[in-house]
N, CA, C and O of each residue as an XYZ file, in Angstrom:
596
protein
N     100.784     89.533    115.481
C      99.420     89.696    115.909
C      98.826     90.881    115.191
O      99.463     91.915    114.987
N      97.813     90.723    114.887
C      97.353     91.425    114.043
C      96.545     92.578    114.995
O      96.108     92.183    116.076
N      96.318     94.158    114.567
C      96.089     95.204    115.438
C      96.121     96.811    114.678
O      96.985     97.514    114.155
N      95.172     96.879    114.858
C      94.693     98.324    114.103
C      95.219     99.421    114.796
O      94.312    100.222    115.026
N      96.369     99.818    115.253
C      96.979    100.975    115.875
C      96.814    102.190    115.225
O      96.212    103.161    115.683
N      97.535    102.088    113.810
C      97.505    103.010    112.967
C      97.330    102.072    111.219
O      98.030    101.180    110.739
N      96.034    102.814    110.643
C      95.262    102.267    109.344
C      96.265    101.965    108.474
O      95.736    101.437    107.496
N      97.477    102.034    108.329
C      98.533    101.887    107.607
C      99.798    100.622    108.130
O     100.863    100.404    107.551
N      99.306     99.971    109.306
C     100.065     99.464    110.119
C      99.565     98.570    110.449
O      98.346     98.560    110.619
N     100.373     97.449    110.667
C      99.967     95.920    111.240
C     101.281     95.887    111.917
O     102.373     95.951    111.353
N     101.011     95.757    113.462
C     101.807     95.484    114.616
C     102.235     94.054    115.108
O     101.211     93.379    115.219
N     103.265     93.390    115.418
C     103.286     92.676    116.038
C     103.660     92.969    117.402
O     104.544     93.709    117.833
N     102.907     92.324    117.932
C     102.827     93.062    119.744
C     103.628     91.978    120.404
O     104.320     92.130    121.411
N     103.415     90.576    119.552
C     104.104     89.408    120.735
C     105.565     89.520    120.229
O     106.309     88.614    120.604
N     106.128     90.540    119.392
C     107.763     90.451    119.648
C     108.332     91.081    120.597
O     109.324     90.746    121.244
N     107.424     92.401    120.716
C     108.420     92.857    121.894
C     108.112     92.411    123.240
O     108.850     92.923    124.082
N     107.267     91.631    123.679
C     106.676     90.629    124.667
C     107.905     90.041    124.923
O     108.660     90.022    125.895
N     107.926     89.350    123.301
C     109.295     87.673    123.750
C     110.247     88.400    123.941
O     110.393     88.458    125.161
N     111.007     89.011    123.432
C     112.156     89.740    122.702
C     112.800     91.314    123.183
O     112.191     92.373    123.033
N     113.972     91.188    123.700
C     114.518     92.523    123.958
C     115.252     93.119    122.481
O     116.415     92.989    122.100
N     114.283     93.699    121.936
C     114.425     94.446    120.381
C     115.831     95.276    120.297
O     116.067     96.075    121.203
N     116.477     95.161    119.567
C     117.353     96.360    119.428
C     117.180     97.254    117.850
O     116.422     98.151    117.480
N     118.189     96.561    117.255
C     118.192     97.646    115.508
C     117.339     97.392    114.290
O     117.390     96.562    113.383
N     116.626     98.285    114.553
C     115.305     97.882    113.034
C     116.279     98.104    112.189
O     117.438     98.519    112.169
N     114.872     97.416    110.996
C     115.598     97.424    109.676
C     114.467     97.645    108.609
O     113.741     96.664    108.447
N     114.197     98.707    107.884
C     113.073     98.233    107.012
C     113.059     97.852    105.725
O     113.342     98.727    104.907
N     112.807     96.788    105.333
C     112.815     95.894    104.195
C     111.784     95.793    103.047
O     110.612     95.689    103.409
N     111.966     95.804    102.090
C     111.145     95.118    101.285
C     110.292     94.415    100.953
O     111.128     93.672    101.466
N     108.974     93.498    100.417
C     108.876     92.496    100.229
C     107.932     92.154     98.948
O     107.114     92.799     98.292
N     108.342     91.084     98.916
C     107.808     90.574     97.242
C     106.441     89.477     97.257
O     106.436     88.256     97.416
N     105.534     90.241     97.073
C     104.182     89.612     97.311
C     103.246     89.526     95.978
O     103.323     90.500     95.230
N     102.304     88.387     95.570
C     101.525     88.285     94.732
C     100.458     89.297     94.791
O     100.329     89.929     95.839
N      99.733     89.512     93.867
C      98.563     90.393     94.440
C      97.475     90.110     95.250
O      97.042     91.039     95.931
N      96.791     88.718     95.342
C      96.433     88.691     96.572
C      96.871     88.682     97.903
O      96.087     88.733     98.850
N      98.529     88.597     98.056
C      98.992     88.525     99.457
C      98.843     90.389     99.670
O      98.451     90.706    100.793
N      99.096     91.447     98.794
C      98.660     92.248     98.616
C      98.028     92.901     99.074
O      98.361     93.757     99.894
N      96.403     92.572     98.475
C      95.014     92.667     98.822
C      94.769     92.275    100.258
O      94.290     93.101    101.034
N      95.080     91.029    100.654
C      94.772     90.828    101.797
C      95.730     91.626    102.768
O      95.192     92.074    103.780
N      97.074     91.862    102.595
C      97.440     93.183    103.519
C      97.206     94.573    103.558
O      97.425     95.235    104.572
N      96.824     94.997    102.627
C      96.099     96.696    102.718
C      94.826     95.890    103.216
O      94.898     96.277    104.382
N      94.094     95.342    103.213
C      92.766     94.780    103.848
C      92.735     94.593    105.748
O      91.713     94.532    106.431
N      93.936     94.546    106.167
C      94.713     94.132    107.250
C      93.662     92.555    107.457
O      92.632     92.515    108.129
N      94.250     91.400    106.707
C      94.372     90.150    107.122
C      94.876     89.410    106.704
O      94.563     88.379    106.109
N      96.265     90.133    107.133
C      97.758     89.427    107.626
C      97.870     89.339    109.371
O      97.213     89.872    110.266
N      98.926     88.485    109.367
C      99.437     88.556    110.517
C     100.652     88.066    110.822
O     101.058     87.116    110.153
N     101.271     88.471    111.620
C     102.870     88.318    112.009
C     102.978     87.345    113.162
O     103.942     86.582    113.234
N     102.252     87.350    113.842
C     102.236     86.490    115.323
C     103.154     85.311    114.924
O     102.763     84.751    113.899
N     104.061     84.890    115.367
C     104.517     83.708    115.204
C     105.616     83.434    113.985
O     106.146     82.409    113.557
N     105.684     84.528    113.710
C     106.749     85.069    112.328
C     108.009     84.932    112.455
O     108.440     85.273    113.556
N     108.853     84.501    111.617
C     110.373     84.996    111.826
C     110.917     85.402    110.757
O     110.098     85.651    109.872
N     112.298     85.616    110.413
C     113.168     86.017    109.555
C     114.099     85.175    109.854
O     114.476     84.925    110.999
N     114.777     84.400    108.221
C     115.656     83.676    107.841
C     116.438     84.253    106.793
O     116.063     85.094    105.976
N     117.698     83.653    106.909
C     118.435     83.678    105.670
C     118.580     82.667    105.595
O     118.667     81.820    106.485
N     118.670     82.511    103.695
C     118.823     81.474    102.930
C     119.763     81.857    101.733
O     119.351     82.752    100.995
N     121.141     81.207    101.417
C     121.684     81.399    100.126
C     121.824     82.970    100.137
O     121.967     83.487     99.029
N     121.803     83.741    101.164
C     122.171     85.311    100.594
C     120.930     85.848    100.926
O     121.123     87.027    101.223
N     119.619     85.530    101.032
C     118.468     85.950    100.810
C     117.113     85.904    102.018
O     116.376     85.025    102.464
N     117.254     87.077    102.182
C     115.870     87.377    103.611
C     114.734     86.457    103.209
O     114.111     86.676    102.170
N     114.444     85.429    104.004
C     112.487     85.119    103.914
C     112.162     85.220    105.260
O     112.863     85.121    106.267
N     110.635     85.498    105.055
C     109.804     85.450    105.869
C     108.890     84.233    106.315
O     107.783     84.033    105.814
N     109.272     83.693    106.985
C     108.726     82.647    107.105
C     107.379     82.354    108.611
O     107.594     82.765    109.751
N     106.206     81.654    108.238
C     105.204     81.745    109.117
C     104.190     82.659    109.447
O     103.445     82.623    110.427
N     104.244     83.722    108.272
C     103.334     84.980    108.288
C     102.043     84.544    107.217
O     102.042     84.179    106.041
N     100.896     84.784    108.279
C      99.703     84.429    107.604
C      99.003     85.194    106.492
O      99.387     86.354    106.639
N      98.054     85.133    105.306
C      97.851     86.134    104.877
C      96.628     85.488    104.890
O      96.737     84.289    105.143
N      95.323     85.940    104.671
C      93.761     85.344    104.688
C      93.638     85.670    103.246
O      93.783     86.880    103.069
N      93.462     85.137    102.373
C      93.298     85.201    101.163
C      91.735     84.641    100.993
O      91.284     83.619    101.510
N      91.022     85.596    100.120
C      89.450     85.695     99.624
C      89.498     84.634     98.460
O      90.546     84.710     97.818
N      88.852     83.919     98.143
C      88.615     83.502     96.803
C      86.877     83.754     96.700
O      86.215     84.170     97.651
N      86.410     83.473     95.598
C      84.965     83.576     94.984
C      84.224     82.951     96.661
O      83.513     83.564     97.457
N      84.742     81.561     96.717
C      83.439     80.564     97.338
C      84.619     80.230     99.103
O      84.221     79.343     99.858
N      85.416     80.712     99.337
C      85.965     80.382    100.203
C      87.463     81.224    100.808
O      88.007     81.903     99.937
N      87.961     81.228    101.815
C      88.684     81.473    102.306
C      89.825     80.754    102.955
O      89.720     79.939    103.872
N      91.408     81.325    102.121
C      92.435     80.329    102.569
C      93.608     80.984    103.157
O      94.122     82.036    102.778
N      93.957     80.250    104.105
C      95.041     80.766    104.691
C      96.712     80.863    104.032
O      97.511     80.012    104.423
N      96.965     81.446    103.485
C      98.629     81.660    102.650
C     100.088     81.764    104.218
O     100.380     82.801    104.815
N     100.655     80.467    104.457
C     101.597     80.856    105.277
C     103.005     80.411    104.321
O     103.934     79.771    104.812
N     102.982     80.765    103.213
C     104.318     80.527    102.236
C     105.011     81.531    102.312
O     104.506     82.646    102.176
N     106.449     81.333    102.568
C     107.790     82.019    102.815
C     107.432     82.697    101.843
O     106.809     82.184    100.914
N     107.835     84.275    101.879
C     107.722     85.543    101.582
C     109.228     86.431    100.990
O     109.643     87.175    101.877
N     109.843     86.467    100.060
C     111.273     87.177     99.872
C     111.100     88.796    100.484
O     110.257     89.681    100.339
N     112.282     88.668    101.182
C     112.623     89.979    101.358
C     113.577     90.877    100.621
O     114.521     90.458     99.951
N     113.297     92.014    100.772
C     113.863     92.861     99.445
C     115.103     93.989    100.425
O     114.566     95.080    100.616
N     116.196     93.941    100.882
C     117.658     94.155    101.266
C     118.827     94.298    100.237
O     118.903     93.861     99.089
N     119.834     95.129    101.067
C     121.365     95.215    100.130
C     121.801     93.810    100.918
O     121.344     93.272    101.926
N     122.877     93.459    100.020
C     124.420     92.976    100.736
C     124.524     93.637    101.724
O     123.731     93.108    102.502
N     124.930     94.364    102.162
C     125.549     94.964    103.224
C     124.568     94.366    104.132
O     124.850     93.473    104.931
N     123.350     94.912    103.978
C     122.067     94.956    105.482
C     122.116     93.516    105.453
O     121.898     93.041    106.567
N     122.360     92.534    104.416
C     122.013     91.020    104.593
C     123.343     90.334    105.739
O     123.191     89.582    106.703
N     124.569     90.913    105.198
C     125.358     90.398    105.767
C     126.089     91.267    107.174
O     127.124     91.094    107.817
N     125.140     92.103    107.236
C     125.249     92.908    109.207
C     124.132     91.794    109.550
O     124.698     91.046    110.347
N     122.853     91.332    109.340
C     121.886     90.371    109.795
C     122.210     89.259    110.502
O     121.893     88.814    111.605
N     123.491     88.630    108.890
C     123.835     87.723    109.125
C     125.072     86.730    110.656
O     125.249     85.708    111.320
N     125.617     88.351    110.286
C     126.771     88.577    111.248
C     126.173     88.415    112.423
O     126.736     87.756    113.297
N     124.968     88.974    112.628
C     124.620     89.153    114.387
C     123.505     88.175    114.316
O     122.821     88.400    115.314
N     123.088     87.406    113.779
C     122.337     86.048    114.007
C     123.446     84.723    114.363
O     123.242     83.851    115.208
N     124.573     84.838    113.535
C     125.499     84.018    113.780
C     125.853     84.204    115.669
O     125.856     83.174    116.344
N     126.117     85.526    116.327
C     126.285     86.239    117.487
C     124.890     85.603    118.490
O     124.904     85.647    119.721
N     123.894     85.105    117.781
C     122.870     84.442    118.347
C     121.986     85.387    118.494
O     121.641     85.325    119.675
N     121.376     86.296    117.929
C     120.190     86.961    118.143
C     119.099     86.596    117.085
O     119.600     85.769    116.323
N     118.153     86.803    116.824
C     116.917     86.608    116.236
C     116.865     87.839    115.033
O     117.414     88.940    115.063
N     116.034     87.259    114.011
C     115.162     88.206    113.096
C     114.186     88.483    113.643
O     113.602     87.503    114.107
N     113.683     89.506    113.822
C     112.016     89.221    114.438
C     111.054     90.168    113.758
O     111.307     91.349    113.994
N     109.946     89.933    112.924
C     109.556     91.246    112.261
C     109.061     91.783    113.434
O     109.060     91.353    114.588
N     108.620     92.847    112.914
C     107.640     93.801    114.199
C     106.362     94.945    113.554
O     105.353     95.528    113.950
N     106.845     94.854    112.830
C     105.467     96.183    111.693
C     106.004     95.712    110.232
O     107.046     95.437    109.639
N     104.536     95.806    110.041
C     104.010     95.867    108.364
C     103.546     97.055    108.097
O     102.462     97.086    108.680
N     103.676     97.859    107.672
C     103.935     99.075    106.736
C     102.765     99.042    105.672
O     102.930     98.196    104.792
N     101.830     99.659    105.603
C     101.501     99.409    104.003
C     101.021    100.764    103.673
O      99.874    100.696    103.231
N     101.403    101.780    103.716
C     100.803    103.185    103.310
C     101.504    103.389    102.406
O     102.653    102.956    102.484
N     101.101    104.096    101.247
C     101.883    104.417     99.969
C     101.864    103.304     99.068
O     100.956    102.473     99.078
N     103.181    103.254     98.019
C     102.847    102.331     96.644
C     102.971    100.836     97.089
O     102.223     99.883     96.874
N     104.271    100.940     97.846
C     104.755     99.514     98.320
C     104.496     99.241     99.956
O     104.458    100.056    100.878
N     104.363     98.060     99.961
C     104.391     97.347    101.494
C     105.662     96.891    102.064
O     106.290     95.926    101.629
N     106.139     97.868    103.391
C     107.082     97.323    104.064
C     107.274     96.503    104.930
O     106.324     95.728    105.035
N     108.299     96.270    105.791
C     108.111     95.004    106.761
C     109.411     95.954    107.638
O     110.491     96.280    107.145
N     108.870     96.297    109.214
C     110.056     96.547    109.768
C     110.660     95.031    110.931
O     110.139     94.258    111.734
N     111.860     95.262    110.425
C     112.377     94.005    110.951
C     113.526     94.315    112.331
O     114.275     95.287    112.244
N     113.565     93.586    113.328
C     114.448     94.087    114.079
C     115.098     92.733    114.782
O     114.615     91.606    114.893
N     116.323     93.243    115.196
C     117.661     91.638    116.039
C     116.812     91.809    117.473
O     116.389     92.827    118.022
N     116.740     90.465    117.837
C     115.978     90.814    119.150
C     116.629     89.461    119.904
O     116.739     88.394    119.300
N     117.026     89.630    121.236
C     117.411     88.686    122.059
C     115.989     87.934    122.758
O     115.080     88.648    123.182
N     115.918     86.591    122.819
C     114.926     86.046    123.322
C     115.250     86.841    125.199
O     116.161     87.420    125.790
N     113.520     86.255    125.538
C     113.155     86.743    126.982
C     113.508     85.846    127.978
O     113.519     84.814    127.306
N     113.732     85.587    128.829
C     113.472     84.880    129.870
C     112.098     84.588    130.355
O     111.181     85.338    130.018
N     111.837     83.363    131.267
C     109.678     84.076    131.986
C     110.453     84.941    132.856
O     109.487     85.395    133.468
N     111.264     85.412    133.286
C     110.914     86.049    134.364
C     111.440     87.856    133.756
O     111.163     88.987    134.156
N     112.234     87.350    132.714
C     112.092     89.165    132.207
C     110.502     89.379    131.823
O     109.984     90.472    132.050
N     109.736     88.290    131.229
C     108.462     88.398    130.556
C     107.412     88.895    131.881
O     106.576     89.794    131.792
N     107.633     88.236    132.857
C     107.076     88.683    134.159
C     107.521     89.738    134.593
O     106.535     90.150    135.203
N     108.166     90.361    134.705
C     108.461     91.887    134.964
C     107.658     92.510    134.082
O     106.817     93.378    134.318
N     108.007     91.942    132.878
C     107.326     93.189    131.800
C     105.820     92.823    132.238
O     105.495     93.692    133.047
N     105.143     92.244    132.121
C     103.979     92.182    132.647
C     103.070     92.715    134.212
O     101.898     92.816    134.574
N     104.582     92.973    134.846
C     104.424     93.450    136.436
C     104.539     94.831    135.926
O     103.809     95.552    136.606
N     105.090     95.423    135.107
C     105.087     97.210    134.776
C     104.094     97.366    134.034
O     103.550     98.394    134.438
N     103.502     96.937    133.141
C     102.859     96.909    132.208
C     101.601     97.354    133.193
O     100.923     98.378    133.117
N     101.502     96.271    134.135
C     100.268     96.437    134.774
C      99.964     97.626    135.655
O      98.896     98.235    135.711
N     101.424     97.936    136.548
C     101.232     99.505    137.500
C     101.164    100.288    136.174
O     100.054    100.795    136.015
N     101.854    100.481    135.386
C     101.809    101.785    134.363
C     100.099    102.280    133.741
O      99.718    103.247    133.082
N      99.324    100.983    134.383
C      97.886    100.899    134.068
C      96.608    101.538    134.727
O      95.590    102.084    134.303
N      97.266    101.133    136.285
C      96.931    101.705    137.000
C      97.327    102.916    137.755
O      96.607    103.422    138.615
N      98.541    103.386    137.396
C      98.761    104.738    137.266
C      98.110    105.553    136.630
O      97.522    106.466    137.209
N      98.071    105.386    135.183
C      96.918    106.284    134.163
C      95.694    106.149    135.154
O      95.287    107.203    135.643
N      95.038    104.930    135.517
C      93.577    104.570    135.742
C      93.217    105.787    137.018
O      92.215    106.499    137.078
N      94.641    105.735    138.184
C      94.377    106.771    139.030
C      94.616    108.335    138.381
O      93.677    109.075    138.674
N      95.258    108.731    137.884
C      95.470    109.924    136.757
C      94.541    110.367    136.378
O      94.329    111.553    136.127
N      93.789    109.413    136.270
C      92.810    109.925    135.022
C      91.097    109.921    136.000
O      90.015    110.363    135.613
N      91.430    109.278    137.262
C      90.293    109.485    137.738
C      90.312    111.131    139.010
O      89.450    111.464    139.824
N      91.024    111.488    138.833
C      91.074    112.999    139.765
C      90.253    113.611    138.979
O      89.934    114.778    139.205
């Protein structure tokens, strides 16, 4: 989901929603120059994103990019290479086999290159998702009373 937190940053908010996150990872990635353009532009988005291996090799698969042309506007959701050692590919691999998820979570783009932080995340239950949504909400109205003294 796409989200202006910090001007250098594109958040995905619905992973840690689904997903009990554990070990980031920050990666690489190999983009044309308009996939580029349209991410320092922030219109990308992660919502609905995952991480695969293939043959040895991180993609990104399902990440949108809004790409400008002269007379129109197109949506780019083509698998994306990720840029990893051996080692980080095959700890990934190891604990996806263990059944956990790739899940990105931040796009990075401050400085020369654009990162992607990636993290193993166990799917939610509804009813862990409902809790989180039951704290989410007092922690809201805590500030709301806090802040009204």
């Amino acid at each position: 989901m796409k989200k202006k937190s910090n001007n250098n940053m594109l958040v995905n908010r619905r992973a840690s929603f689904d997903y009990h996150l554990s070990d980031e990872l920050t990666v690489g990635m190999v983009l044309s120059g308009k996939k580029v353009r349209a991410t320092r532009d922030h219109r990308a988005q992660l919502k609905g994103a995952y991480v695969t291996i293939h043959k040895g090799e991180l993609w990104l698969n399902n990440a949108s990019f809004s790409i400008k042309n002269p007379n129109e506007t197109t949506v780019d959701i083509s698998p994306v290479k990720l840029l990893a050692t051996k080692k980080q590919i095959i700890a990934l691999e190891k604990a996806k086999i263990a059944g956990t998820s790739i899940v990105p979570t931040k796009m990075l783009t401050a400085g020369r290159h654009i990162k992607l932080i990636i993290a193993l995340g166990k799917g939610k239950k509804r009813y862990d998702k409902r809790e989180t949504i039951k704290k989410r909400d007092l922690e809201r109205e805590y500030r709301k009373q806090k802040g009204a003294r």
